[in-house]
C-alpha positions as CSV (number, residue, x, y, z in Angstrom):
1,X,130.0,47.6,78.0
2,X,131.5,49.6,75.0
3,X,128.4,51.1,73.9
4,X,127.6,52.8,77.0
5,X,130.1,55.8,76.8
6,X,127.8,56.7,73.1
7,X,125.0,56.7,75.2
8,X,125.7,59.2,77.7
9,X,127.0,61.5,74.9
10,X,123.8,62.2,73.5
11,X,122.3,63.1,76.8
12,X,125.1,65.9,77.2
13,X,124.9,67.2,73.6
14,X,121.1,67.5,74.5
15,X,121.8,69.4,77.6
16,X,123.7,71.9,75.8
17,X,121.5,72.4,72.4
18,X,118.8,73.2,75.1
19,X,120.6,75.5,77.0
20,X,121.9,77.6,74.2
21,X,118.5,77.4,72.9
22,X,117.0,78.9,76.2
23,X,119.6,81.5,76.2
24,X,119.1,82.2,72.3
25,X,115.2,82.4,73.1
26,X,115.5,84.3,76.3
27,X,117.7,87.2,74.5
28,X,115.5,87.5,71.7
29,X,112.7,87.9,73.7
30,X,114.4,91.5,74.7
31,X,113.4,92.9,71.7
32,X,109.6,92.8,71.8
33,X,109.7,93.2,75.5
34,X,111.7,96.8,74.8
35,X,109.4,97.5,71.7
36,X,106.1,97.1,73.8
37,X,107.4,99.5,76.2
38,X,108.7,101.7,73.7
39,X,105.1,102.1,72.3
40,X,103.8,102.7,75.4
41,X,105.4,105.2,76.6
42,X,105.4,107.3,73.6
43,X,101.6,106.9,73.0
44,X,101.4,108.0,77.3
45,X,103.7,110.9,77.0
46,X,101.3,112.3,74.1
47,X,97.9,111.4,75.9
48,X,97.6,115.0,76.9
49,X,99.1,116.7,74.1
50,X,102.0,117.1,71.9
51,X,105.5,117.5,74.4
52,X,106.4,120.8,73.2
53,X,102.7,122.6,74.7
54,X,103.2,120.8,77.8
55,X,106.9,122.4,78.1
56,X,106.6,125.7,76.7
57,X,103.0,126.5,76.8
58,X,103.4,129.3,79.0
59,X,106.3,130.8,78.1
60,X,106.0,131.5,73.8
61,X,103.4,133.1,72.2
62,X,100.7,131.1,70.4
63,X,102.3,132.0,66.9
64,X,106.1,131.2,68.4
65,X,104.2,127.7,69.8
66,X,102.4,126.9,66.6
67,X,105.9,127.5,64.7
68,X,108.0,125.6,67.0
69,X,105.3,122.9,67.2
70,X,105.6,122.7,63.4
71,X,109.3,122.9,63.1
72,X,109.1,119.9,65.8
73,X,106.6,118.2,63.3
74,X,104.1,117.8,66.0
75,X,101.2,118.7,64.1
76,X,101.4,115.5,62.0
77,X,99.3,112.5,62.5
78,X,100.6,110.6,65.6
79,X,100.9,107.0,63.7
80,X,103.4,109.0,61.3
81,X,105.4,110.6,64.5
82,X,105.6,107.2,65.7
83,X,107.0,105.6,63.2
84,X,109.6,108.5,62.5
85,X,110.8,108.0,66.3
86,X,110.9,104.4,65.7
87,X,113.2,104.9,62.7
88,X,115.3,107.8,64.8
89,X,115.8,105.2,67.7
90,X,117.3,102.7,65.7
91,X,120.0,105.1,64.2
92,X,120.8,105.8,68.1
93,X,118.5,109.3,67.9
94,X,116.8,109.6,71.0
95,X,115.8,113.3,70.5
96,X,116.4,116.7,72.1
97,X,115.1,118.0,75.1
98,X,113.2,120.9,75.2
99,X,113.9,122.4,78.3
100,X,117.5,122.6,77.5
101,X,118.1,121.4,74.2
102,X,120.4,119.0,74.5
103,X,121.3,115.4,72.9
104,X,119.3,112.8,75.2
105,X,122.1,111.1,74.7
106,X,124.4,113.5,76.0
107,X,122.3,113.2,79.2
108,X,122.1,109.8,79.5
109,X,125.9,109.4,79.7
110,X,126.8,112.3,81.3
111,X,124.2,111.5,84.7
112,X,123.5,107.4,83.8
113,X,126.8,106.8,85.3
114,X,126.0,107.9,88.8
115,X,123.0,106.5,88.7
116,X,124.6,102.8,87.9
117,X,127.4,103.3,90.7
118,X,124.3,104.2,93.6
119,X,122.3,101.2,92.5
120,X,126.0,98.7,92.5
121,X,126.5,100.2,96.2
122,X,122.7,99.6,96.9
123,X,122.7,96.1,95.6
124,X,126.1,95.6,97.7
125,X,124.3,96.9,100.6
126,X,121.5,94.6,100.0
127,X,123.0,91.8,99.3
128,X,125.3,91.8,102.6
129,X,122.4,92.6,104.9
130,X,120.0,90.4,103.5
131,X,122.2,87.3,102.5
132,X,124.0,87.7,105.8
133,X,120.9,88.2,108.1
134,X,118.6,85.9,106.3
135,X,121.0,83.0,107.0
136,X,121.1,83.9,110.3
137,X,117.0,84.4,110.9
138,X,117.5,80.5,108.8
139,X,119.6,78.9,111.3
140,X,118.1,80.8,114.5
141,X,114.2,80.1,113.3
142,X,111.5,80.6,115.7
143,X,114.0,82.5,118.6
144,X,115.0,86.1,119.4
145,X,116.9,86.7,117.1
146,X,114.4,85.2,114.3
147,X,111.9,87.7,115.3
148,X,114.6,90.6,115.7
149,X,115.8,90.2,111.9
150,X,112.1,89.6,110.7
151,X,110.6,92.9,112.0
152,X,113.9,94.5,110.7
153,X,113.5,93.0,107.4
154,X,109.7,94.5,107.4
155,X,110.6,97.9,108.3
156,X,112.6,98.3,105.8
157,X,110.2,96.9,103.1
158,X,107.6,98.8,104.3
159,X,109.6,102.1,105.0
160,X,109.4,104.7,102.1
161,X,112.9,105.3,100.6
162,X,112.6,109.1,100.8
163,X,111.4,109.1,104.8
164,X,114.1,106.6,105.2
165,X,116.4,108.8,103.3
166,X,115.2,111.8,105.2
167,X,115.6,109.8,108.6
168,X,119.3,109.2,108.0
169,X,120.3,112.6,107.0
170,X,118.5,113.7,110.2
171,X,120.7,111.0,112.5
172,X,124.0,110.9,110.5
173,X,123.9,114.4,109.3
174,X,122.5,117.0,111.2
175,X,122.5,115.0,114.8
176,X,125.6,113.3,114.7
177,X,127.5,115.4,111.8
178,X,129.2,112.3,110.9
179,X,128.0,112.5,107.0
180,X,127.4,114.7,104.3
181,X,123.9,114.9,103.6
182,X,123.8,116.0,99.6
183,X,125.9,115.6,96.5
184,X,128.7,113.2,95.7
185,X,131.4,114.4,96.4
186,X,132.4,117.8,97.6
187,X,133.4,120.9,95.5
188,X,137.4,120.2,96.2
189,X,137.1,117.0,95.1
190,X,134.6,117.8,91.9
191,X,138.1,120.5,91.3
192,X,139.9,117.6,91.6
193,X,138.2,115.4,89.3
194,X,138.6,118.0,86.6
195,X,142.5,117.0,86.4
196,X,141.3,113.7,84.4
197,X,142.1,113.5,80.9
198,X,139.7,110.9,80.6
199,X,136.9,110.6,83.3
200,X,134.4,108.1,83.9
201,X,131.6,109.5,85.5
202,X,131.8,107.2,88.2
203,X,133.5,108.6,91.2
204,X,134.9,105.8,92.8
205,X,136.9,104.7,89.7
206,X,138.1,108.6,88.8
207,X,139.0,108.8,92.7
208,X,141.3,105.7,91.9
209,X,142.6,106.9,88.6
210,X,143.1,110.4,90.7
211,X,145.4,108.3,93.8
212,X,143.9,110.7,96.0
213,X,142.6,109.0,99.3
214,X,141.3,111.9,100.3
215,X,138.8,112.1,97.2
216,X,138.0,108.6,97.6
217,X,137.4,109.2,101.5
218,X,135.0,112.0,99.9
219,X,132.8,110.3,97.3
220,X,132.6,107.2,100.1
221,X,131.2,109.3,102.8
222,X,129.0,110.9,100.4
223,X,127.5,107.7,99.0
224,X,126.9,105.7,102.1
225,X,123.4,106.8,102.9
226,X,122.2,107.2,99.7
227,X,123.4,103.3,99.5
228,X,122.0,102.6,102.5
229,X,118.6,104.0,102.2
230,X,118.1,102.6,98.3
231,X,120.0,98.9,99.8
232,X,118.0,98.5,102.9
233,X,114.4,98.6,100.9
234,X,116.0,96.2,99.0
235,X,117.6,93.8,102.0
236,X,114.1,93.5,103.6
237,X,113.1,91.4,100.6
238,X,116.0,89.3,100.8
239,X,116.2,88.6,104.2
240,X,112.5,86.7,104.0
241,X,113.1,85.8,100.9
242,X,116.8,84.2,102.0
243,X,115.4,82.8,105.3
244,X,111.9,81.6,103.5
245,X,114.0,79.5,101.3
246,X,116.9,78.5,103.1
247,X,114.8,76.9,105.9
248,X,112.7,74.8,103.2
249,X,115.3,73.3,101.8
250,X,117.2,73.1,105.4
251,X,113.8,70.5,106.3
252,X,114.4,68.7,103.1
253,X,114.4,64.9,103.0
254,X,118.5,65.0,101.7
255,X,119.5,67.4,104.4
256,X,117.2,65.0,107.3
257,X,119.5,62.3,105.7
258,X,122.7,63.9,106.2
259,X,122.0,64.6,109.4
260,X,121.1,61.5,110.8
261,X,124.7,61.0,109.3
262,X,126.2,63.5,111.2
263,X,127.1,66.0,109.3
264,X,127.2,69.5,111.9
265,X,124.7,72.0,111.4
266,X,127.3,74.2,109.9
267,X,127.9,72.4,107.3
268,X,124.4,71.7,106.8
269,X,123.7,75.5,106.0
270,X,126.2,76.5,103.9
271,X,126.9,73.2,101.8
272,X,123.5,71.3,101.2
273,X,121.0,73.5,102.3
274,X,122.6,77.2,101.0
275,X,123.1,76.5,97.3
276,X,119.3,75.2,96.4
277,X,118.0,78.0,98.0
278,X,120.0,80.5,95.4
279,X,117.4,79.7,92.6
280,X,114.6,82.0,93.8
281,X,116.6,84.0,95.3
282,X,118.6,85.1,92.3
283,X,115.5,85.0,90.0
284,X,114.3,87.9,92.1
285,X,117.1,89.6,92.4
286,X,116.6,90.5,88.3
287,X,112.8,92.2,89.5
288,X,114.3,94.4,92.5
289,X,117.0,95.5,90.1
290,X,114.1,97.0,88.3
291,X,112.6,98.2,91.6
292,X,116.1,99.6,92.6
293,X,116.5,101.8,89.6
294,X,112.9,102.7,90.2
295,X,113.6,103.9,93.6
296,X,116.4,105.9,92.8
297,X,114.4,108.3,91.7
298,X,113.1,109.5,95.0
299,X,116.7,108.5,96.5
300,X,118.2,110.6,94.0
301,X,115.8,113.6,94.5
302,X,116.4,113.1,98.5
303,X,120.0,113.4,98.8
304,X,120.8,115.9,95.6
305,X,122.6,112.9,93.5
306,X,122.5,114.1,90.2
307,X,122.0,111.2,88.5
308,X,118.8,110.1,85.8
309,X,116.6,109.3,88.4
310,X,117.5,113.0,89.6
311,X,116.8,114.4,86.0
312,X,114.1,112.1,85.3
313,X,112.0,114.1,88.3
314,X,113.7,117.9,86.7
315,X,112.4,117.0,83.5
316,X,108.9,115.6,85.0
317,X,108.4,118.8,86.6
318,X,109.2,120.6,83.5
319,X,107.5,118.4,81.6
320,X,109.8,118.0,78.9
321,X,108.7,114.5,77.4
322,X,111.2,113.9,75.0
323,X,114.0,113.9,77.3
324,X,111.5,111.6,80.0
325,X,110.7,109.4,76.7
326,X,114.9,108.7,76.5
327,X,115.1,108.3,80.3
328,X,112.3,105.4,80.9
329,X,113.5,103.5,77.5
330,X,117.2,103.3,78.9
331,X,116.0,102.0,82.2
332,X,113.4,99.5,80.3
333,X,116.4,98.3,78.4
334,X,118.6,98.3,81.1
335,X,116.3,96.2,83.1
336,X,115.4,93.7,80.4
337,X,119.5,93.1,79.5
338,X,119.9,92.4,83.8
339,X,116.5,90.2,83.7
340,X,118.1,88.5,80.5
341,X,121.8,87.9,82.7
342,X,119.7,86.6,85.8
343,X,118.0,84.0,83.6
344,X,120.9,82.9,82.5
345,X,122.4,82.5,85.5
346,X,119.5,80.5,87.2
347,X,119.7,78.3,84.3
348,X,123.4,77.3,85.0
349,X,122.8,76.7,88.7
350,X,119.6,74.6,87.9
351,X,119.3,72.9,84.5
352,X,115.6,72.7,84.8
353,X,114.8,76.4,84.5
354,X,116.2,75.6,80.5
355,X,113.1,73.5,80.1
């Protein structure tokens, strides 16, 4: 009888060796993941010539070009550009854009901020409408209300974000005037924001540090439909993907069993049922993060929120690659680091993902 507490100590000591070495694995796996799409898009953004043609071509004469595109050391062999740039990003360099010429860096702080606060609200949007309706399409299967929250949840898949977007300025802004329909925040409160000693760059947390409700009334107005156009793409997913997953394990042989024990159908959904569904559903939540952050782009462009997706599509239109080039690599890492988290995350709710 003794020797049975040694034998279950093993078991967990093996459990936790595996899932640090799954977590080690997974993390490490970020850095050829980042370095793969590094390469690629430097070798793309160069396909059709060296950056500073593409972005100046018509505006410098050919000797200004040639002697800009030498200062820029364009005119060397691309292998030994590429490995300079490989050498600046790891001493933190991401360039200078040509457009404007400014740090990347600079720009990636002063804009990335906005762009993470719409894509929280978005993912807060989605994750209310989704979670909340799914369960509900779950528990009402195969009625009205079923079919209601289905069609919904495929309209707003199938919906593009910037007719969406453009549809709610329309209702909430122009119709109903209930809404701002650009910017985030208005030009009192962007005054006001000026006060800070130490701003943040994301509204909702300088409005705090402000204690003005009227700027935070502001910068909420201005980011609900922006939220809601980027969350509701999002939400359609999750409401099939919620109700898909929810109902399979709501048929499963242990739920059948504590039903014929009489256990409500309450407590059905959200205690035996609920929690097994959260494995898929939170392993996809890591690939519509990437999605989100994609669609901000057009959501950004739509409603005037100067964010990167809103200075990715400047500098596309200018086509000023090296500051594009510092845009995509911060969203490639930032998308990798949230795949990473979700990983982890499904391997603590489900010890088998570790294997």
């Amino acid at each position: 009888m003794k020797a049975k507490p040694s034998e279950t100590k093993p078991k967990k000591n093996r459990i936790s060796s595996g899932f640090f070495k799954f977590v080690v694995v997974r993390f490490l796996l970020i850095i050829p993941t980042i370095f793969i799409l590094v390469t690629i898009v430097f070798f793309v953004m160069r396909a059709t010539g060296d950056p500073i043609t593409a972005a100046l071509g018509g505006r410098l004469t050919p000797e200004e070009l040639q002697a800009r595109i030498h200062q820029a050391g364009y005119d060397r062999p691309l292998i030994v550009q590429y490995a300079e740039y490989l050498g600046d990003l790891l001493h933190g360099d991401l360039g200078t854009t040509l457009t404007d010429n400014q740090p990347v860096t600079t720009i990636l702080t002063r804009y990335g901020a906005a762009t993470f606060e719409l894509a929280l609200l978005a993912l807060i949007v989605a994750l209310i409408v989704g979670i909340g309706l799914g369960r509900i399409a779950a528990r009402r299967r195969d009625h009205a209300p079923d079919a209601a929250i289905r069609t919904f949840a495929i309209l707003c898949y199938a919906t593009p974000v910037f007719f969406l977007g453009l549809l709610l300025k329309l209702i909430f802004s122009i119709w109903l005037d209930w809404l701002p329909s650009s910017g985030r925040s208005s030009l009192a409160s962007e005054m006001q924001f000026g006060r800070l000693v130490s701003p943040t760059g994301f509204y909702i947390i300088d409005a705090l540090q402000l204690g003005e409700p009227a700027v935070l009334l502001d910068v909420l107005q201005h980011a609900i439909l922006p939220a809601l156009a980027l969350g509701l793409l999002t939400a359609g997913v999750f409401i099939r993907l919620v109700r898909t997953n929810v109902i399979s394990t709501y048929t499963s042989g242990y739920v059948e069993a504590a039903r014929s024990r009489g256990v409500s159908e309450k407590r059905l959904l959200s205690k035996h049922a609920w929690k097994p569904a959260l494995i898929p559903i939170i392993t996809v939540m890591g690939m519509q993060i990437a999605l989100m952050l994609a669609g901000a782009v057009l959501t950004e462009t739509t409603f005037e929120w100067k964010g990167l997706g809103f200075m990715l599509s400047t500098y596309l239109k200018a086509r000023d690659f090296v500051a594009v080039q510092g845009i995509v690599i911060l969203i490639a890492i930032i998308v990798s680091v949230v795949n990473f988290i979700v990983d982890v995350i499904s391997a603590l709710i489900d010890p088998r993902v570790r294997y």
